[in-house]
C-alpha positions in Angstrom: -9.7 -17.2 -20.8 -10.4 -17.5 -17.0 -7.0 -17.8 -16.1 -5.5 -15.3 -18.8 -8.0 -12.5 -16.8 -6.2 -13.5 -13.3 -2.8 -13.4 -14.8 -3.4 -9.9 -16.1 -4.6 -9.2 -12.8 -2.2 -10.3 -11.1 0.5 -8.6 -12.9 -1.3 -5.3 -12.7 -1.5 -6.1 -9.2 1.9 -6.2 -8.5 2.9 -3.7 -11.0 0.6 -1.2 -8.9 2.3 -2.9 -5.6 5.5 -1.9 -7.4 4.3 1.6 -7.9 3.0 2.4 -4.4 5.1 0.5 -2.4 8.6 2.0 -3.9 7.8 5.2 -6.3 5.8 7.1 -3.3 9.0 6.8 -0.8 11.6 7.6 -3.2 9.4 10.2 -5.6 9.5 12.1 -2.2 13.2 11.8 -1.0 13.7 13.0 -4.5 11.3 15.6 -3.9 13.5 16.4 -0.5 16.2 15.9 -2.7 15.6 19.2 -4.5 14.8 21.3 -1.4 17.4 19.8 0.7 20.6 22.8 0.4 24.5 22.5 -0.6 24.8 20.9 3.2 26.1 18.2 1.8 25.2 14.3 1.0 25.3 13.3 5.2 23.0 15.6 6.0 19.3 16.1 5.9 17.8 19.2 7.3 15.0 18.7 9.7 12.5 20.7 8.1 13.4 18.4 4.5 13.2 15.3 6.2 9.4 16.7 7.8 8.5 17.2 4.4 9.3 13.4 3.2 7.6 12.4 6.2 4.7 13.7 6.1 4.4 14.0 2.1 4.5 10.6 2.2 1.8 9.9 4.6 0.0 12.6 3.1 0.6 10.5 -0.2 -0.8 7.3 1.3 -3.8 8.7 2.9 -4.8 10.2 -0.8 -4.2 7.2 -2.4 -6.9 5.5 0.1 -9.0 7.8 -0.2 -9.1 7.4 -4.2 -9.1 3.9 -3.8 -12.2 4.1 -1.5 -14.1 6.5 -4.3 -13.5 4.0 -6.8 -14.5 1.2 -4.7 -17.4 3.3 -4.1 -17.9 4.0 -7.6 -16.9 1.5 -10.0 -18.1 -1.6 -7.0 -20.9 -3.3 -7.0 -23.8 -1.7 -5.0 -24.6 -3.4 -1.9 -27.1 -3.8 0.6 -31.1 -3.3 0.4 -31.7 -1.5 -3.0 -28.5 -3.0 -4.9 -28.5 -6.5 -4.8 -27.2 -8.9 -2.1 -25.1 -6.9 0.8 -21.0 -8.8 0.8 -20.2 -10.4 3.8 -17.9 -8.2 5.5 -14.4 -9.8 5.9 -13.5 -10.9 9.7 -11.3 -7.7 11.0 -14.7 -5.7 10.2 -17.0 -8.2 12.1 -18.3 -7.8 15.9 -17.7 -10.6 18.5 -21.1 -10.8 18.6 -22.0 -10.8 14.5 -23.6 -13.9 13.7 -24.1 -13.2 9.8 -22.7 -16.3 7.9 -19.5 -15.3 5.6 -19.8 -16.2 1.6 -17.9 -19.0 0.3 -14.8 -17.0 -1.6 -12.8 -14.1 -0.5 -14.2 -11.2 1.3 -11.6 -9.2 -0.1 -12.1 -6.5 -2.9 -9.4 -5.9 -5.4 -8.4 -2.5 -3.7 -7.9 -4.1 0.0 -5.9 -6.7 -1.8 -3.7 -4.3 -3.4 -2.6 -2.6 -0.2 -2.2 -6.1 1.2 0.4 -7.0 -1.6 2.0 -3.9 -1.3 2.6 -4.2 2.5 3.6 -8.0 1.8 5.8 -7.0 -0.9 7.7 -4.1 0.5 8.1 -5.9 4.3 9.8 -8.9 1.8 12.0 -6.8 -0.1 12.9 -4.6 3.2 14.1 -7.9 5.3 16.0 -9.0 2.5 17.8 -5.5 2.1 18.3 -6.0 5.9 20.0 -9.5 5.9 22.1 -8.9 2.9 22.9 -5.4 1.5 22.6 -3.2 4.7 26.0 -4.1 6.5 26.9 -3.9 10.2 26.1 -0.6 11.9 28.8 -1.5 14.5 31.7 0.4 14.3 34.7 -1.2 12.5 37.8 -1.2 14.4 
């Protein structure tokens, strides 16, 4: 049953990975798609390709900022008056923190998430770069 429960995870994981790592980009150069005029295909205007830009950071930072609410929410309360505090994982830890570090992962399920998705996306853009992308010398 344990390992049914991690498969599902895992699946919704990358599914999610999937989602955020390849439907924000393109669900907003579709979006510049539609305000983009009859300049043709070559071109993008500036103020289109702004709007992907930032749309898509703007995109990100909302989805963290969910993610963080239902950390917040749905997580299990830490510290003093919820139960044993989580030992923070190392990038969030002073040189001078001496607090011993749980057996296990220090890693909740949203963190790993966006680490999947960056993992997933820098995979799939270096293979896109070594195979599909092409030369960008000129031919002669």
């Amino acid at each position: 049953m344990r390992v049914l429960g991690q498969l599902i995870t895992f699946v919704a994981t990358f599914i999610a990975a999937v989602i955020i790592g390849f439907g924000v980009p393109l669900g907003w150069i579709w979006i510049g798609s539609q305000l983009q005029t009859g300049s043709g295909a070559s071109t993008v205007n500036f103020s289109v390709a702004m709007v992907i830009l930032f749309g898509i950071i703007l995109t990100y930072v909302l989805l963290l900022y969910l993610a963080g609410v239902v950390m917040a929410f749905f997580g299990p309360r830490e510290g003093p008056g919820g139960g044993p505090a989580r030992a923070r994982a190392p990038w969030m830890r002073g040189m001078t923190d001496t607090r011993e570090l749980k057996r296990g992962s220090a890693m909740g399920g949203i963190e790993r998430l966006f680490v999947v998705t960056t993992m997933l996306v820098t995979v799939a853009f270096w293979l896109w770069f070594a195979f599909k992308a092409g030369s960008p010398l000129p031919n002669q």
